[in-house]
C-alpha positions as CSV (number, residue, x, y, z in Angstrom):
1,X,0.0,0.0,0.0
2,X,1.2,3.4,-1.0
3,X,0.9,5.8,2.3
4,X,3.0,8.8,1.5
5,X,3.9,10.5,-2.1
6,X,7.1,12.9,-2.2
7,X,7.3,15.5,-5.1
8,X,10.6,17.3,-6.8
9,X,9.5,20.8,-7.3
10,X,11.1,22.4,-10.8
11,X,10.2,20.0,-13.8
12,X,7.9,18.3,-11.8
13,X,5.0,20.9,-10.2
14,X,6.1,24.0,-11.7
15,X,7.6,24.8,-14.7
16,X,9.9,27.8,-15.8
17,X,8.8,30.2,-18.5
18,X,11.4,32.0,-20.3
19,X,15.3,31.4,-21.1
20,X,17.6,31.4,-18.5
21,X,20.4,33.4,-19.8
22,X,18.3,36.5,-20.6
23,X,16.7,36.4,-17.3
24,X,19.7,35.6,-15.5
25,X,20.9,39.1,-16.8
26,X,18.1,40.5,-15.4
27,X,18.6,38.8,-11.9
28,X,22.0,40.3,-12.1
29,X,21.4,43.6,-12.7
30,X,19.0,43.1,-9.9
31,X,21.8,42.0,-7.3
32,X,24.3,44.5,-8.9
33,X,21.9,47.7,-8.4
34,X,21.2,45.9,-4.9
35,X,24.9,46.0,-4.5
36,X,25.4,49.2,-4.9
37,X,22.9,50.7,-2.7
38,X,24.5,48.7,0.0
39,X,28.1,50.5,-1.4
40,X,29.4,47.7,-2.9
41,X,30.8,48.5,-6.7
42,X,32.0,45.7,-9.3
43,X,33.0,45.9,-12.2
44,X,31.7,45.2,-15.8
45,X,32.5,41.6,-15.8
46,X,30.8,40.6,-12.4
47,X,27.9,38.3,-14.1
48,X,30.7,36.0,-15.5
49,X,33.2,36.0,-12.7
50,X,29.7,34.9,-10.0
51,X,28.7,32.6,-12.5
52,X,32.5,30.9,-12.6
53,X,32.3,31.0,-9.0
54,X,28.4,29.4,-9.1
55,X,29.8,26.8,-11.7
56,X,32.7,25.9,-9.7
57,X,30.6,25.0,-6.2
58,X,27.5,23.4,-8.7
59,X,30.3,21.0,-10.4
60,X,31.8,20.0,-6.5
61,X,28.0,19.1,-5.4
62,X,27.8,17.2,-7.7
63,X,31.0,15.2,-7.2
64,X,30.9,15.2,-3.1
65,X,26.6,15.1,-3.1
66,X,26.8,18.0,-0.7
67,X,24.6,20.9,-2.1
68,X,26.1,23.9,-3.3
69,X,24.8,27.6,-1.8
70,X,24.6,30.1,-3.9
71,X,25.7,32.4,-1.2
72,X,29.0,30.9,-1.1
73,X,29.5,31.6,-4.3
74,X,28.4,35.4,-4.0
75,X,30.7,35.8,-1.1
76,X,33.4,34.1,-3.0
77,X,33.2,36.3,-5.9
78,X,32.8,39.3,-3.7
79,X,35.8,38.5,-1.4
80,X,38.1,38.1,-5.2
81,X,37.0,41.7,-5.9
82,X,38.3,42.8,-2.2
83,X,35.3,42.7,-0.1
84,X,35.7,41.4,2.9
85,X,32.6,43.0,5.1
86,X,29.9,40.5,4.0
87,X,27.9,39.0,7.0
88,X,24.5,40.7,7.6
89,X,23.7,41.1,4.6
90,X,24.7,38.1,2.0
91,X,21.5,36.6,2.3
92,X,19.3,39.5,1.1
93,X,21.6,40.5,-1.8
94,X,20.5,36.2,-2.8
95,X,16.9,37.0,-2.4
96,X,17.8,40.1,-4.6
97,X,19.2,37.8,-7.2
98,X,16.8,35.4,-7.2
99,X,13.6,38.0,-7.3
100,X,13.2,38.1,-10.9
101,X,13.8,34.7,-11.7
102,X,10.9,33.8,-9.2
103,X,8.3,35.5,-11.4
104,X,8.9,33.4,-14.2
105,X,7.9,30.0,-12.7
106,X,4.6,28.5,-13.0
107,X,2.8,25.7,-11.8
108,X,1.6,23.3,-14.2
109,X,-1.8,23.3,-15.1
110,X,-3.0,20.1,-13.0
111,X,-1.0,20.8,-9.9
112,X,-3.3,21.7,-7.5
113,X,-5.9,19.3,-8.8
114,X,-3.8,16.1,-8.2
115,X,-2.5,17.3,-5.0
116,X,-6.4,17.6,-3.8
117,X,-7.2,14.3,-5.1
118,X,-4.1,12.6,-3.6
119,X,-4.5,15.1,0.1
120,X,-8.5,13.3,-0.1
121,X,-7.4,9.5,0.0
122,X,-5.5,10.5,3.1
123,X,-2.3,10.4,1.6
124,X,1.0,12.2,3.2
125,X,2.3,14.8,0.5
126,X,6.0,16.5,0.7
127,X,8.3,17.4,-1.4
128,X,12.2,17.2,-2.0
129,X,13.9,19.7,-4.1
130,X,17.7,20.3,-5.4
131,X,18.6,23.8,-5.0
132,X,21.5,26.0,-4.0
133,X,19.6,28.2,-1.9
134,X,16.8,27.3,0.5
135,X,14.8,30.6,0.5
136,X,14.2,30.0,-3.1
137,X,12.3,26.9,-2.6
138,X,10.4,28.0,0.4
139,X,9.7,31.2,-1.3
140,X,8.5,29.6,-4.4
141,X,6.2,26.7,-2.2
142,X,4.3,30.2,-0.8
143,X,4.3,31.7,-3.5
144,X,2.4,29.2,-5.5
145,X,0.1,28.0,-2.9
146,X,1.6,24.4,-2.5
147,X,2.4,25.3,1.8
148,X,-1.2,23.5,2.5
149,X,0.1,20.1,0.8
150,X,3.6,19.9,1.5
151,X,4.6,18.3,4.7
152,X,7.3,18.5,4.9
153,X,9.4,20.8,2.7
154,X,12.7,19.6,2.3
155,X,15.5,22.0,0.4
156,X,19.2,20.5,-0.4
157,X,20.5,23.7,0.4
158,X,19.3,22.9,4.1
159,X,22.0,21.2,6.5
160,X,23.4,18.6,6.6
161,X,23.3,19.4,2.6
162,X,22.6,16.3,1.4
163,X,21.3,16.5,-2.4
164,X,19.8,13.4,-4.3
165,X,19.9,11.2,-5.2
166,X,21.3,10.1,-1.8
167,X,19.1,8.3,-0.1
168,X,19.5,9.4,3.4
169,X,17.7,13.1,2.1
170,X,14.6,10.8,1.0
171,X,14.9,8.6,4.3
172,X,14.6,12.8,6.1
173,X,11.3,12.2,5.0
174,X,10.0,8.8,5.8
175,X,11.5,9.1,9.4
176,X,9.0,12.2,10.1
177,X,6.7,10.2,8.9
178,X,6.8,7.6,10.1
179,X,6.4,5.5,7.1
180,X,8.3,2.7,5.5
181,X,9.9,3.8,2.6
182,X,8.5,0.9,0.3
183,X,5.4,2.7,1.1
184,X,6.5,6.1,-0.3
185,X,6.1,7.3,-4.3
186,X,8.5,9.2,-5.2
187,X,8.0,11.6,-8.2
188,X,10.1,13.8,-10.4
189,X,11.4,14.6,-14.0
190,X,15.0,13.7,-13.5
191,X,16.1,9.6,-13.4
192,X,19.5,11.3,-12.4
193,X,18.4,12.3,-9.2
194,X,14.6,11.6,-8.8
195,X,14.6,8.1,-9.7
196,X,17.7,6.5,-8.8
197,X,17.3,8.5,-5.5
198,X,13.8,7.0,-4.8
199,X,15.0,3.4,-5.9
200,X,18.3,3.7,-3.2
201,X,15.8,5.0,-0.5
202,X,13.9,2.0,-1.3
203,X,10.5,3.9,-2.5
204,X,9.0,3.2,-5.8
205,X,9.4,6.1,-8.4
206,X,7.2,7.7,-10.8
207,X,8.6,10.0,-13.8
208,X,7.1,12.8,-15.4
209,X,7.6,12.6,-19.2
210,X,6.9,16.0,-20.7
211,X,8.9,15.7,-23.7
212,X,11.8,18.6,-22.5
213,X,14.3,16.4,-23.4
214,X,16.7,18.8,-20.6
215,X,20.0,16.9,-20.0
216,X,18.9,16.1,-16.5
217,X,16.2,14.4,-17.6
218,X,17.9,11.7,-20.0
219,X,19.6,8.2,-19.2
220,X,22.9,7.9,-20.5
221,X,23.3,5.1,-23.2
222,X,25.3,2.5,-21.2
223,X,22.5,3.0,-18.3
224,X,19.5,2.4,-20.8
225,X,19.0,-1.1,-19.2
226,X,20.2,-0.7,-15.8
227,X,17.0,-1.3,-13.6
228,X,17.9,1.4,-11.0
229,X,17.2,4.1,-14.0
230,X,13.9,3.0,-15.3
231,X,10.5,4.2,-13.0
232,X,7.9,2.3,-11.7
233,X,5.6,4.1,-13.8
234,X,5.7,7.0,-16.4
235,X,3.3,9.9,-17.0
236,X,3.0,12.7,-19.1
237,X,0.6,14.9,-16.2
238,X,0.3,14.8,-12.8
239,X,-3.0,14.1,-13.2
240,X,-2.3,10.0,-14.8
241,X,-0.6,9.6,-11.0
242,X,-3.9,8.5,-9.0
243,X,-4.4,6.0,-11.8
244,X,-0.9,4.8,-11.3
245,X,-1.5,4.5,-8.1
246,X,-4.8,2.9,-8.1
247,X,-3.0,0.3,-10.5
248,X,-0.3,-0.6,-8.1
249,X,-3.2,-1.1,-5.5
250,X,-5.0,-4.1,-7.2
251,X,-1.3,-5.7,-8.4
């Protein structure tokens, strides 16, 4: 019996409208005029010397599986240009950063639909995300009304930092819950993270197939076959899920 469903957030329940270059430009004009009314100056090249630095900390989560913070990478790039006097106010210049890139996500268009349908069978709802900062996730769960269905809400960015697909981030949530992870769903758009990570937490895994073709999303050749890649089930919306799970049920 399935008891508890845990969601990935981007690609999975919303989805981002626009390209990210351009409106990472905007974000950093954003924390560059934020900056400077805090009397911090850079100089013409700051985007690509904080996005060198964001790179740099993005490629070591991913080999150690300890997430990155963007905030590290701020104060990193800030402390090369020779400012030292950072604490008190690295965390607002993020939120600064991140404010225009927040407007341009969206929740998909049977979000809130499934999550009532799955909240009415009594089932327990939260969600795991991969991000390098955890205001953005918490931010973005207000912002899009999701708070009333996702208990709890668990950001990578959070200590101890671990990212999926380790399995102990997945296990953060059975242990609140008190539910064995057999008898967890989990569901996301990546087999990278969202499926192998479900599979080595011992939870079955659903994929959302939307056709994105992002390179998160695809299974390298030589893994094509290997079992620990391939979902339970795929879907195309949110909304095939209580099917899937009704399936499972009679099985």
């Amino acid at each position: 019996m399935i008891r508890g469903i845990i969601f990935d957030l981007g690609g999975t329940l919303m989805h981002f409208d626009g390209t990210w270059e351009e409106i990472d430009k905007v974000s950093t004009a954003n924390l560059v005029a934020f900056l400077g009314a805090n009397g911090v100056t850079v100089p013409e090249d700051f985007r690509a010397r904080f996005l060198e630095h964001r790179k740099w900390h993005w490629n070591r989560a991913e080999q150690t599986g300890f997430e990155a913070r963007v905030e590290d990478a701020l104060r990193d790039t800030l402390v090369e240009l020779g400012h030292a006097s950072l604490d008190g106010w690295l965390p607002r210049a993020v939120e600064a950063y991140f404010a225009p890139n927040e407007s341009h996500w969206f929740l998909f268009p049977d979000t809130h639909a499934t999550l009532d349908i799955l909240r009415a069978r009594g089932l327990r709802i939260g969600l795991i995300s991969n991000a390098d900062d955890e205001g953005l996730v918490f931010r973005q769960v207000q912002r899009l009304d999701l708070e009333k269905y996702l208990d709890p809400v668990v950001c990578s960015a959070s200590d101890p930092r671990w990212r999926k697909p380790d399995p102990r981030i997945f296990h953060l949530i059975s242990d609140a819950w008190g539910i064995a992870p057999h008898e967890i769903v989990m569901v996301g758009d990546s087999p990278r993270y969202d499926i192998i990570g479900g599979h080595r937490a011992g939870m079955r895994a659903i994929l959302t197939e939307r056709g994105t073709n992002m390179p998160w999303q695809k299974i390298p050749d030589e893994l094509a076959n290997d079992p620990e890649w391939q979902a339970d089930a795929v879907v195309g919306a949110l909304a095939e899920i209580p099917n899937v799970l009704d399936r499972w049920r009679v099985q």
